[in-house]
C-alpha positions as CSV (number, residue, x, y, z in Angstrom):
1,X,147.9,68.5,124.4
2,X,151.2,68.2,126.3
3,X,153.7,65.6,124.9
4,X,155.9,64.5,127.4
5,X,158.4,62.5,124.9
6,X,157.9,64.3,121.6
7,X,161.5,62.6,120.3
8,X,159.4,58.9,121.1
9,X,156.8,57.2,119.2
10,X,153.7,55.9,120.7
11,X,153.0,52.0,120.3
12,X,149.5,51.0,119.8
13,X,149.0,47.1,120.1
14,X,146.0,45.2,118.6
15,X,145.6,41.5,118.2
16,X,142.3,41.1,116.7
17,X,140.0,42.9,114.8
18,X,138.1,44.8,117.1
19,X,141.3,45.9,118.5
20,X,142.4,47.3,115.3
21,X,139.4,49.3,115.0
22,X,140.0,50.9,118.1
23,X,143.5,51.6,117.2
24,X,143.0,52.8,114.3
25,X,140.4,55.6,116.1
26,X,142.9,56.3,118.8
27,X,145.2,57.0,116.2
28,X,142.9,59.6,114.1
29,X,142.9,61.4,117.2
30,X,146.1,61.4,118.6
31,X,147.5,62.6,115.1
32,X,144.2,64.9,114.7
33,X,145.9,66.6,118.0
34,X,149.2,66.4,117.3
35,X,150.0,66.1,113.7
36,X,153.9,65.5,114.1
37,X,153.2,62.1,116.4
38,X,155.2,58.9,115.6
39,X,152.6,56.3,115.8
40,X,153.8,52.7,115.7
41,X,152.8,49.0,116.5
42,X,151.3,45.8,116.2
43,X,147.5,46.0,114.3
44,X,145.7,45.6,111.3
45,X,144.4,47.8,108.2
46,X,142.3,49.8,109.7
47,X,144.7,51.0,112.2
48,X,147.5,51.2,108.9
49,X,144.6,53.2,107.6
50,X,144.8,55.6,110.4
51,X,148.3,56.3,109.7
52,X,149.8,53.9,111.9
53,X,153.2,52.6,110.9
54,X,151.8,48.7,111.5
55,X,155.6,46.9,112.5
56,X,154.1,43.8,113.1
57,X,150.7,42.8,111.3
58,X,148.1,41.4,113.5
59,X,147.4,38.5,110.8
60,X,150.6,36.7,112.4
61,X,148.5,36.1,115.2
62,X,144.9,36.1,115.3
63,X,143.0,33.1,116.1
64,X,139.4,33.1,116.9
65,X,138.9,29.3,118.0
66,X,134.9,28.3,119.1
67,X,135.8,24.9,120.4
68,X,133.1,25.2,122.8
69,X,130.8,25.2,119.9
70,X,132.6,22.4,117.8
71,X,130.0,19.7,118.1
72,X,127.1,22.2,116.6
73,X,128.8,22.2,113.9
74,X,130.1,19.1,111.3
75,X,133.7,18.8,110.1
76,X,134.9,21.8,112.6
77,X,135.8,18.8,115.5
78,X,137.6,17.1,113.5
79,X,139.9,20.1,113.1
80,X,140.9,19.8,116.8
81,X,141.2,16.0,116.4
82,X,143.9,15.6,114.5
């Protein structure tokens, strides 16, 4: 594998949870090839896990709203009501 900026670190970026997870797999593999790798960025355990240096966790902002769904289910509407 040829590294073009070996000096730079590579930034992975995940928001929710299925983003971490494929993250954290991209990272296994990138540092599987090249062990030296910086690996940075925004993400969850799983990516931390992985050997990721998580900067910024991924619990700051995830948000899985279902207001589509809100009258199915009792007390969730009156979440968005207020």
């Amino acid at each position: 594998m040829k590294i073009m900026n070996p000096d730079g670190p590579v930034w992975i970026s995940a928001g929710e949870a299925s983003g971490d997870l494929h993250g954290a797999m991209l990272a296994r593999e990138l540092l599987a090839r090249e062990p030296s790798l910086s690996i940075m960025g925004m993400g969850g355990p799983a990516m931390e896990a992985a050997g990721c240096d998580v900067r910024y966790p991924m619990s700051l902002i995830s948000l899985v709203a279902l207001p589509r769904y809100s009258p199915g289910c009792p007390g969730y509407s009156s979440c968005w009501a207020s």
